[in-house]
N, C-alpha and C positions, 0 to 999 in steps of 0.2 A: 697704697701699693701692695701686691700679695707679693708672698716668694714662690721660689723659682715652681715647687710644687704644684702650687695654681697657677701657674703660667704656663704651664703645658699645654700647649694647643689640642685643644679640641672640639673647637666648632670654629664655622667658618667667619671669617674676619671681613666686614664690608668694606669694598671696594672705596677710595676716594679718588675725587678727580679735581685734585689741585690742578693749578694753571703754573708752569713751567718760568720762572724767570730767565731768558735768554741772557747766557753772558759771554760773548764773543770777547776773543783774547785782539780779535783784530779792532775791535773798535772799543776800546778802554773806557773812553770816555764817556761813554753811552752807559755804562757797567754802573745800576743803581745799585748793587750790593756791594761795589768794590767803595764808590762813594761814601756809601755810608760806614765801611768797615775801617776807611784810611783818612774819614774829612778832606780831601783833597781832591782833584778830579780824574787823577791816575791813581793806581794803583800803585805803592810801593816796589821797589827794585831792589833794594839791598833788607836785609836782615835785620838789620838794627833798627830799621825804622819801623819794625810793626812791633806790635803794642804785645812783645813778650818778655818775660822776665830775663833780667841780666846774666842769669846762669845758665838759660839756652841760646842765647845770642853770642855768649861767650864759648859755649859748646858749639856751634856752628860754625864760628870763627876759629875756631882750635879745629877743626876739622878743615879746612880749606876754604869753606864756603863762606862767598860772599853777597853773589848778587842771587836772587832770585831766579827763578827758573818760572818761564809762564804759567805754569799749572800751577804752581807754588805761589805767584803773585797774586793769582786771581784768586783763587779758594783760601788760604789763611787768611784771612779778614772776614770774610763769611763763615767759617767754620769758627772759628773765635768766638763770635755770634750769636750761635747757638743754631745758624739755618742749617735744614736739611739741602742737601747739595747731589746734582749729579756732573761728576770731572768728569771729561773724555780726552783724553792723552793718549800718544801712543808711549807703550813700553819704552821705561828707563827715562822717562819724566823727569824724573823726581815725585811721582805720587806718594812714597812713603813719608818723605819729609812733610809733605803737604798736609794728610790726615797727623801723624805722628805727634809733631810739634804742638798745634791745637790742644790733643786731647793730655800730651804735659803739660802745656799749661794752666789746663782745667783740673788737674788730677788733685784729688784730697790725699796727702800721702798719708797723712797721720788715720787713715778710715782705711785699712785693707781690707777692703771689698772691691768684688769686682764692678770696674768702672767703664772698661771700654773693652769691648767684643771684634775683633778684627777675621773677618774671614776669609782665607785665599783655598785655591783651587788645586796646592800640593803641598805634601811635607813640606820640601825644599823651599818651596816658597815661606810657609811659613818661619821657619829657620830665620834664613835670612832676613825677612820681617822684624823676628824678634832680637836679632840682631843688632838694627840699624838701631830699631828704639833704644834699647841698651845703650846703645853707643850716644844718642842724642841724650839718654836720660839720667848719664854718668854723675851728672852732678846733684839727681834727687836720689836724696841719702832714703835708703829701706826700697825703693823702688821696684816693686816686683812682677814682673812679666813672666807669663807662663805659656809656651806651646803648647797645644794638643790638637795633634795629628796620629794617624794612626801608626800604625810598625812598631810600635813600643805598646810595651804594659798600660793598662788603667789602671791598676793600684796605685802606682808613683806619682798619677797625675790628680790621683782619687787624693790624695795626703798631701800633694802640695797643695788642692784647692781647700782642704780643711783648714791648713794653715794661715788661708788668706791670700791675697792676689789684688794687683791694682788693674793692670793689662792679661786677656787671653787671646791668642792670635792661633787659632785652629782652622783645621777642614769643615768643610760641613758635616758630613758623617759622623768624626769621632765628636764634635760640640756637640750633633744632637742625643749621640750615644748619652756624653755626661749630664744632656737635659733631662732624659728619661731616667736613668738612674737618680734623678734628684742629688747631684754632685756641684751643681752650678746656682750659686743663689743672685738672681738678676734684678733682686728686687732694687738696687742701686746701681743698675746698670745705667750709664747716662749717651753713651753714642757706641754705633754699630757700623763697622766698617765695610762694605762687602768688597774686596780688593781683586783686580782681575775678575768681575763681576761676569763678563762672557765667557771665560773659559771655563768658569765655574758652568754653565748652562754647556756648554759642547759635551762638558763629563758628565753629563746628567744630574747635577748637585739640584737643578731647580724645585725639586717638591722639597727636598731639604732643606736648603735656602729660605723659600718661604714657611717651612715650618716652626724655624728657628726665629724667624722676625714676628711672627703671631704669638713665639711664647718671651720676648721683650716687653720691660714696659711699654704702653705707648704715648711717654711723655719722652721718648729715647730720640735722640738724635739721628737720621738715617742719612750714612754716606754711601753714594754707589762709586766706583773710579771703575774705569776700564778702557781698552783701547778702541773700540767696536761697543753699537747700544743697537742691538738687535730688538725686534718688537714684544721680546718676552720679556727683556729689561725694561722697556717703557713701562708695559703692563704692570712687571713689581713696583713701580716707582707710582703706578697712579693709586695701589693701593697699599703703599707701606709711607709712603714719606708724605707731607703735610708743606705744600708750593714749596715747591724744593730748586734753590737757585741752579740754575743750567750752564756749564763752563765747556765750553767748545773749543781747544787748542788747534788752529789750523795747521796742516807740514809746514806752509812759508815761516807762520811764526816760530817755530820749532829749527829754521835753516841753519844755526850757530851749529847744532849736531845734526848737519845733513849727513845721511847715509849715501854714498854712492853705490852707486846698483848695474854690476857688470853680467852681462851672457856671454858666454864662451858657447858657439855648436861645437859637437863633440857628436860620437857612434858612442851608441853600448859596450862596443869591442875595445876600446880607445880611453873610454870613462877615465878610468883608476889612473891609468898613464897621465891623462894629463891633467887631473888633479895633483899626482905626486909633480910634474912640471911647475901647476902654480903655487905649490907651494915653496918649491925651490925660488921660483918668482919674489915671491911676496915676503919669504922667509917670515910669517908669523911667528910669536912667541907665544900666542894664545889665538886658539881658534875652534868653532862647533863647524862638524861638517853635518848634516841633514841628508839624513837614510828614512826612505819610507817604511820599511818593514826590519824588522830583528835580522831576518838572513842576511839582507847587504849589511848590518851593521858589523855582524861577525863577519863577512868574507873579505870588507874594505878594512877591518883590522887588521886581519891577516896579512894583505896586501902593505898596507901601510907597515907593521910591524918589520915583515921581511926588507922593508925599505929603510930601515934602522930611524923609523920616524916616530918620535914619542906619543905615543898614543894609549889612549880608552876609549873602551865603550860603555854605553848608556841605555838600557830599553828595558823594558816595563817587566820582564821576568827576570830579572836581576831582584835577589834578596832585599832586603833595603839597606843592610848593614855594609853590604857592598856597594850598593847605589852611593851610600855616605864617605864612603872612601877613596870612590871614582871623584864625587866632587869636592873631596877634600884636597884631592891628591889636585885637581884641577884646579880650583882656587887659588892654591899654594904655588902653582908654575911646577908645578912635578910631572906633570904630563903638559905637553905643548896642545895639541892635539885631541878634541872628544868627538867621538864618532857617535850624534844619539839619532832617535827616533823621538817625533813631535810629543808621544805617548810621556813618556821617561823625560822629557826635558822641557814639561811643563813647569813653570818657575824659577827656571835656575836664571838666578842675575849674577854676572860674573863682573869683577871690576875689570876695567883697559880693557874687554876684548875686543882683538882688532880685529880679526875676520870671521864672518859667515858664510859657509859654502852651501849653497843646496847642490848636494851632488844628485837626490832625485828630487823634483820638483812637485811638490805637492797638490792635487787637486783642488783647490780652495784657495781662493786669493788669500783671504783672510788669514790664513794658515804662514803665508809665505810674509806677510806683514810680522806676523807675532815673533817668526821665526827671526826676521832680519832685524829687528829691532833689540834685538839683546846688546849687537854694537850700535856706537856713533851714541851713547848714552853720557848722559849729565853735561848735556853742550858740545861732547867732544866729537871729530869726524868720524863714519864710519866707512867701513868697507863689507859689502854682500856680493859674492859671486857665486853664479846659477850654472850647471850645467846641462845644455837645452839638446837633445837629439830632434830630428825634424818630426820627433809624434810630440814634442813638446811645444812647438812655435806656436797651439794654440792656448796654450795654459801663458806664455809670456804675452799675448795680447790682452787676455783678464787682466792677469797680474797686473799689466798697463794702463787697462780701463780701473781698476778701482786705485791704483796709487795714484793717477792722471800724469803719470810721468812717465816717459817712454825712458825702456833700460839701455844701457850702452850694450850696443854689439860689437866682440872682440873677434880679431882673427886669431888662428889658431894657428897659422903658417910657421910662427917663429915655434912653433913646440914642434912640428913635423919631423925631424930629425931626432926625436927623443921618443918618438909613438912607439917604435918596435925595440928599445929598450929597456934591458932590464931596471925594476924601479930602482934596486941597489944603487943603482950610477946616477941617481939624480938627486939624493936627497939623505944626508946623511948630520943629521944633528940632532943630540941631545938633547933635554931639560935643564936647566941649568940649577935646580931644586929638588931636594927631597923632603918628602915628608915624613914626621916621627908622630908615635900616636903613644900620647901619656895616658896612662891609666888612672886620671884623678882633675878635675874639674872643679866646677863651681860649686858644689856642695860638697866639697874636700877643702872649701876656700881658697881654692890656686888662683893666682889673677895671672894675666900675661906677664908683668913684671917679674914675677917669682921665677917663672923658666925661662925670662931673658938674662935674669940674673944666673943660676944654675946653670945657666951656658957658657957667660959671659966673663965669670966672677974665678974667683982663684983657683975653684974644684975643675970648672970647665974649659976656660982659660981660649975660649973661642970672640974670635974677634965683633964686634956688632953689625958688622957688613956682611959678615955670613949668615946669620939668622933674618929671616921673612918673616910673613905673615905667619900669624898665633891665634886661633882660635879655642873660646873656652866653654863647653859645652856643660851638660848638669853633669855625667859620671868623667868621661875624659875630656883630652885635649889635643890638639894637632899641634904639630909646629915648622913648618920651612925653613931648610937650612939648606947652604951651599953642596952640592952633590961631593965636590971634592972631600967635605968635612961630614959627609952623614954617618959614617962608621966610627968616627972619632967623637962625636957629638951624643952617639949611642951607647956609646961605652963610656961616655962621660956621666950620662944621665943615670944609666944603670946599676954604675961605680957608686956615684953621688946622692945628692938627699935634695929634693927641692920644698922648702919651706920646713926644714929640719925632718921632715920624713920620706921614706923609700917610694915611690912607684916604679910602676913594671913600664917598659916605652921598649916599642919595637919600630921599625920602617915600614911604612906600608906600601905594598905591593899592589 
């Protein structure tokens, strides 16, 4: 096997045309990879039963989970395996668990080299990626996972990969940046992830993509997962992956986290009113509303703001350092409310969120799928509402035709009485969170414990029902705390020492 060096693609890589194993989630039983992955004639349902180590089953179960999720049943036992695989899930599966676990279990921790290559289609996504593994991989000691995406420095990413690495979970662009620079040694690379595989192809990643799989070994393991297998996806799969088992999750099977899917008609003139209505309605705690372009995202803030309704925005000229704050601030329950555009809120997976608004309707069925899917995720129900003027009724007949399921049409009569008022009178509640941004992280050795302690503990003396979600990043850290206590919490922190030394923690705005 060469290194990464000789691996740099530079001539063309011949085409293969493996034969596809069909593995339909509706008919199990038929599933010859699921068979031989579980000796049984179903596939496994709960966690304990597949053939992984007792410190990830134990990590799964410390985390909530129990049974399997069908993308998860049917691909862990073939990916175990060692087959190359193509999942088709929609958004908020469970896909990460699905790749993720597999390649812990393979992973040689005491050989820090890079062993498993994960590529998605945004920062944010990759984040969160690396995230989850962390959190799945809490219990392998030295475990080292590394982002690289772009908006940050290559130097810092240049010196963590000298130092060694078991997992990289990057964009395409900056992966292939660290290929060409010779940063990346792949000669131990043993599977390659492509995660959201189509959206990567909408952002144009596709020569990238393939460039990066030409300079892998090709004894590597090749995953594709995504929600949509458009024909440029087949085409990479005929010539990167080696009969690569096929997982088809139907919606029926997927109905434990059905999403219901409302139309409101509404005017252009009318929009904003009576989305502040449904929100009144619905009273979300967490919700994306879907703006086609930057301008309505800033002018439905505004709108919304003046409505003392907690809100951000999201769109693709936003700094990143900002973009990171919006969803930090979002994550955390500190803004109720994100106003983004399809652009800007490529990958964002939010936990619990409960509602989807397309306030404008996107041209692209496809589009409207990736969008709604963010809720009604990990089993749980969800909630999507559209709002359709009559130059939309033919975009919700698409929409119809590719989900095969006709969307509920709402009257709007009961909102009537609220159209010609001001938003002020309809909608008046805060966040019930704030968030504080620590100056010191994972390579300062903070873990979440240390700033629940710091909070908690004699110096800070705040209760543990006040503090949220903790997030711990390489230089800072977040943290969610009760609005009523963020000023006292701030001056707690600022007062005090976490881990017996100083950092600087402000509120983000």
């Amino acid at each position: 096997m060469t290194d990464s060096k000789r691996n740099v693609p530079q001539k063309k890589v011949s085409p293969k045309n493996p034969s596809a194993e069909a593995v339909e989630a509706t008919s199990a039983k038929k599933s010859t990879g699921a068979k031989q992955a579980s000796r049984v004639d179903l596939p496994p349902t709960e966690f304990a039963t597949l053939p992984l180590s007792a410190d990830l089953v134990a990590v799964v179960q410390e985390m909530g989970f129990q049974k399997l999720s069908p993308i998860q049943r049917q691909s862990i036992p073939l990916l175990l395996q060692g087959k190359d695989l193509i999942g088709q899930s929609k958004t908020g599966s469970g896909k990460t668990a699905a790749f993720a676990l597999p390649i812990l279990q393979k992973l040689a921790l005491a050989s820090p080299h890079l062993q498993a290559l994960i590529l998605c289609p945004t920062r944010e996504l990759c984040a969160q990626v690396t995230r989850d593994i962390r959190k799945l991989g809490r219990k392998h000691p030295g475990l080292k996972v590394l982002p690289l995406a772009g908006g940050t420095p290559v130097r810092p990413q240049r010196d963590s990969l000298e130092n060694g690495i078991h997992i990289a979970v990057g964009t395409p662009g900056r992966i292939l940046d660290h290929i060409n620079r010779e940063h990346l040694d792949l000669s131990k690379l043993v599977t390659v992830v492509l995660d959201e595989a189509d959206r990567m192809l909408d952002m144009g990643f596709e020569e990238d993509m393939a460039l990066i799989l030409k300079a892998t070994p090709k004894s590597r393991q090749t995953v594709f997962f995504s929600a949509t297998f458009p024909e440029e996806i087949e085409a990479m799969s005929r010539t990167y992956q080696r009969h690569p088992a096929r997982i088809t999750i139907s919606e029926k099977t997927e109905a434990a986290g059905a999403i219901r899917q409302l139309v409101y008609t509404t005017t252009n003139e009318t929009k904003s009113s009576t989305l502040v209505a449904l929100l009144q309605e619905y009273q979300p705690e967490s919700a994306i509303v879907f703006c086609n372009t930057k301008i309505a995202c800033n002018e439905l803030v505004e709108i919304l703001s003046n409505a003392k309704v907690s809100t951000a925005c999201l769109h693709g000229e936003l700094e990143q350092y900002m973009r990171d704050r919006v969803m930090a601030r979002f994550r955390n329950k500190s803004v109720r409310v994100l106003i983004a555009t399809d652009v800007a809120a490529r990958g964002i997976d939010v936990e619990n969120l409960e509602i989807v608004f397309n306030f404008d309707l996107p041209s692209k069925p496809d589009v409207y799928v990736h969008r709604i899917g963010r809720t009604g995720r990990a089993g749980k129900a969800g909630l999507a509402i559209s709002l359709a003027t009559q130059r939309d009724l033919i975009k919700i007949q698409g929409i119809e035709a590719v989900t095969r399921s006709p969307l509920e049409k709402k009257s709007l009569s009961r909102f009537s009485s609220q159209k010609e008022q001001s938003p002020k009178a309809v909608f008046s509640q805060d966040a019930k969170m704030e968030t504080l941004l620590i100056a010191g992280g994972r390579k300062d050795k903070v873990r979440p414990g240390d700033i629940l302690g710091a909070l908690t503990g004699e110096a800070g003396g705040l209760k543990a029902s006040d503090i949220g979600k903790i997030e711990i990043h390489d230089n800072f850290s977040y943290v969610a705390v009760s609005a009523g206590v963020a000023k006292l919490a701030l001056q707690r922190l600022n007062n005090g020492k976490i881990k017996g030394r100083k950092f600087r923690v402000e509120i983000v705005r």
